[in-house]
C-alpha positions in Angstrom: 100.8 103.7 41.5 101.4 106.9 43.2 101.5 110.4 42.1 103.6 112.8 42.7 102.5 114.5 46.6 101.5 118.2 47.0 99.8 120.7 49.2 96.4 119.9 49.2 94.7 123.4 48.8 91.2 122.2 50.4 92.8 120.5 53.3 91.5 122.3 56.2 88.0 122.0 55.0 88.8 118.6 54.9 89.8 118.5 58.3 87.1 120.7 59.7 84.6 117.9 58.5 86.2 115.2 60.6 84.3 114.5 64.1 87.9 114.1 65.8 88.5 117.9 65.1 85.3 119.4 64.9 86.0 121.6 68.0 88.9 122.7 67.5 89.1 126.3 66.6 90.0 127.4 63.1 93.2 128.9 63.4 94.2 125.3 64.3 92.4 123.6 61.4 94.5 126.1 59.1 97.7 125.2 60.9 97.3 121.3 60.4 95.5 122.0 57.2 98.8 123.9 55.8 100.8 121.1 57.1 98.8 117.7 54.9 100.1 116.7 51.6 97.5 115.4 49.4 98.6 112.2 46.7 96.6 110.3 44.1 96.6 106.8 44.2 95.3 103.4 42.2 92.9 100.7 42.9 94.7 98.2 45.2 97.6 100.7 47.0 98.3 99.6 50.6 97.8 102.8 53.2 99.3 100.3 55.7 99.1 96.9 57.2 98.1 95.9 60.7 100.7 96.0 62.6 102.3 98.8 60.6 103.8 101.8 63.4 101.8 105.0 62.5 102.8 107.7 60.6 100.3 110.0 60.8 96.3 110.3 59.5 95.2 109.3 56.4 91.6 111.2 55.1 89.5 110.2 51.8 89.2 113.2 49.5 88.1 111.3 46.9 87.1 107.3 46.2 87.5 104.3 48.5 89.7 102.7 51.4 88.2 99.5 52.9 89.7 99.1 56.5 90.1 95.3 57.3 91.6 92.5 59.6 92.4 89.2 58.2 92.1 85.9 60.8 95.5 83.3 60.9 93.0 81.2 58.5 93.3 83.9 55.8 89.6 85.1 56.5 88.9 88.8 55.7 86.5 91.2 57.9 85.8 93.9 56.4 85.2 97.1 58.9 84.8 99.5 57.5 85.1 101.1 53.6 85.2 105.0 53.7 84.7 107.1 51.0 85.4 111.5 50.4 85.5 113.2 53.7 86.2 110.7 56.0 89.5 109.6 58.4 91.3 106.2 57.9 92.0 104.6 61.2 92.4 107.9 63.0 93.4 106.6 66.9 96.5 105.3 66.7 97.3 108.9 65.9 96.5 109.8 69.5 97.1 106.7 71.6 100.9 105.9 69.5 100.0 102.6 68.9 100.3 100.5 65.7 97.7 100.5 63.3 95.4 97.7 64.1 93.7 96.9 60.8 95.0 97.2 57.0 93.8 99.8 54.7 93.5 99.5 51.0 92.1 101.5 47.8 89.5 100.1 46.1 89.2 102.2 43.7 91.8 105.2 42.1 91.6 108.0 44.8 93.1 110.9 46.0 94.1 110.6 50.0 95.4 113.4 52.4 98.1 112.4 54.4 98.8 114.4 58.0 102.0 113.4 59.0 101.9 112.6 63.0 105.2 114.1 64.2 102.9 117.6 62.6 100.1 117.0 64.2 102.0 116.3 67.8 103.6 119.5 67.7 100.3 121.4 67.3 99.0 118.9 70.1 102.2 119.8 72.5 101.8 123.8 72.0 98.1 124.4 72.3 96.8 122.2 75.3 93.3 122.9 74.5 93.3 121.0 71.2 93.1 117.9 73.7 90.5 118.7 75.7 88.7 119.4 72.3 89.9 115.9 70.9 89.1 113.9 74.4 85.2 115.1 73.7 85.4 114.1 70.5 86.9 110.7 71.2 84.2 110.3 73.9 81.4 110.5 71.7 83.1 108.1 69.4 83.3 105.7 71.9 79.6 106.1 72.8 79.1 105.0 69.0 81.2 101.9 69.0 80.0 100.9 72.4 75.7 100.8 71.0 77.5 99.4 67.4 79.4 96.7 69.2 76.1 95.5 70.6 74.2 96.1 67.4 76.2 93.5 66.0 76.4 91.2 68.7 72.8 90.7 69.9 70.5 92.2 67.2 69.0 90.4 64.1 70.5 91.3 60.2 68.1 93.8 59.8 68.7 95.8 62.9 72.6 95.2 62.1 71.7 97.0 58.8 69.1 99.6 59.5 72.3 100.6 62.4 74.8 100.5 59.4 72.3 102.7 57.3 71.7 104.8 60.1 75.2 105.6 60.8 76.0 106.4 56.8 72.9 108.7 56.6 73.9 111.0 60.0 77.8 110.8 58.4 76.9 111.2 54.5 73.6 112.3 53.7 71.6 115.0 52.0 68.7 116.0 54.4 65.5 117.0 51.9 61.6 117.2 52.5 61.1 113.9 52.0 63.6 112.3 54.6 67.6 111.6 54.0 68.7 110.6 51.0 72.1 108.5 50.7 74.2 107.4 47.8 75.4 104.2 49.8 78.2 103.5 47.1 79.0 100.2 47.8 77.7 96.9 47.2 75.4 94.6 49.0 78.5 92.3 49.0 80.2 94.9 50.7 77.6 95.3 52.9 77.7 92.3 53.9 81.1 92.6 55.0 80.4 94.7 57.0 78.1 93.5 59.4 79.5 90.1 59.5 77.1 88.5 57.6 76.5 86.7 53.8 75.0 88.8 50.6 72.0 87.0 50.7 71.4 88.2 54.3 71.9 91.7 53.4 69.5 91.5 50.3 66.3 90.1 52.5 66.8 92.7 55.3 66.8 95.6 52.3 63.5 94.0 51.4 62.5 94.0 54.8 63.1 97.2 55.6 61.8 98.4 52.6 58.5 96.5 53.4 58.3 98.3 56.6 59.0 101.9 55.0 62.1 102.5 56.7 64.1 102.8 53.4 63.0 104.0 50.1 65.0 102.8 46.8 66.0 105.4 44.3 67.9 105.8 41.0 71.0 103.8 40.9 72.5 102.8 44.5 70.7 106.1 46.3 68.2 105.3 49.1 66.0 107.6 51.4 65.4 107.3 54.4 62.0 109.2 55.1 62.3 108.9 59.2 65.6 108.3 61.1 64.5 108.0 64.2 62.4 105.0 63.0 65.4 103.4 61.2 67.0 103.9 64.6 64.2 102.4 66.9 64.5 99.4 64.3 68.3 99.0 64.7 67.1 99.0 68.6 64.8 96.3 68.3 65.4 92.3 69.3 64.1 89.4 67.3 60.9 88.0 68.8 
């Protein structure tokens, strides 16, 4: 189900929050901001499917999208599941390709929608928004590039302090006592994510708990009382 679309009146906050724009100036964050329609949607709605041509840039302002691939064999990988403040699938806005993953609510949410055909005219009559972007795109690069080997070569609990790491800098609260994190998803979920089972997930928690690199809290809340530690862990090989 789908509600009936709108203005969305926060959108260039919204948009200022994404790395992708964060240098851009702020009479161009109000432009694109005045140009997103915002729409609430139910558990289960289909942003798009891989393969889908895209139609602009889809942003969380409230619940859950899971980004996934499914295999010929009907095997899901999750990855990615992004909740309030955060882009869906945000390159093939700039590189006109098709949407290479599917993206689906898992929960009711409310989603702001940038059309692309919008945000190419903006692109087209201020020059400078792409050096701004190209910056941004390189440091996101850099990211998938250390994740890519986090996942390939490191142990579960290096995958997961990585995953941990990179919610906290994205998501969390920064207090005295370290970063705290409402994780918001499940260990299942987690598990999706870093290409492992649950049960894998659950003894790397305990391990890293063990080794004071996360702290549990009420409900699904951790903190994490050093990042750079959690970070030299996500770094480390097996023996």
């Amino acid at each position: 189900m789908v509600s009936v679309q709108g203005f969305s009146a926060d959108a260039s906050a919204l948009l200022r929050g994404l790395p992708i724009f964060a240098e851009l100036d702020d009479p161009i964050i109000r432009r694109l901001g005045a140009r997103c329609v915002s729409r609430n949607v139910s558990e289960g709605h289909v942003l798009f499917a891989a393969g889908d041509a895209c139609r602009g840039l889809y942003v969380v302002e409230s619940g859950r999208v899971r980004i996934y691939r499914t295999s010929p064999d009907g095997k899901e990988q999750v990855l990615h599941i992004e909740g309030p403040g955060r882009a869906v699938a945000e390159l093939p806005l700039f590189d006109g390709g098709a949407y290479p993953a599917a993206a689906i609510t898992i929960e009711p949410s409310r989603i702001a929608f940038l059309p692309r055909e919008q945000f190419e005219a903006v692109y087209r009559e201020h020059p400078d928004v792409a050096q701004a972007i190209i910056r941004a795109l390189g440091k996101r690069l850099r990211h998938l590039v250390q994740l890519t080997e986090t996942l390939a070569f490191r142990d579960v609990a290096a995958r997961l302090a990585m995953l941990l790491a990179s919610y906290a800098e994205r998501l969390g609260e920064p207090t005295d006592a370290g970063i705290e994190l409402a994780l918001g998803r499940t260990q299942e979920e987690l598990s999706l994510e870093i290409g492992t089972a649950r049960e894998s997930v659950s003894r790397a928690m305990r391990q890293l708990k063990r080794s004071g690199l996360i702290e549990t809290m009420d409900g699904d809340r951790i903190r994490i009382p050093d990042l750079g530690l959690l970070r030299a862990r996500a770094r480390a090989r097996p023996a």
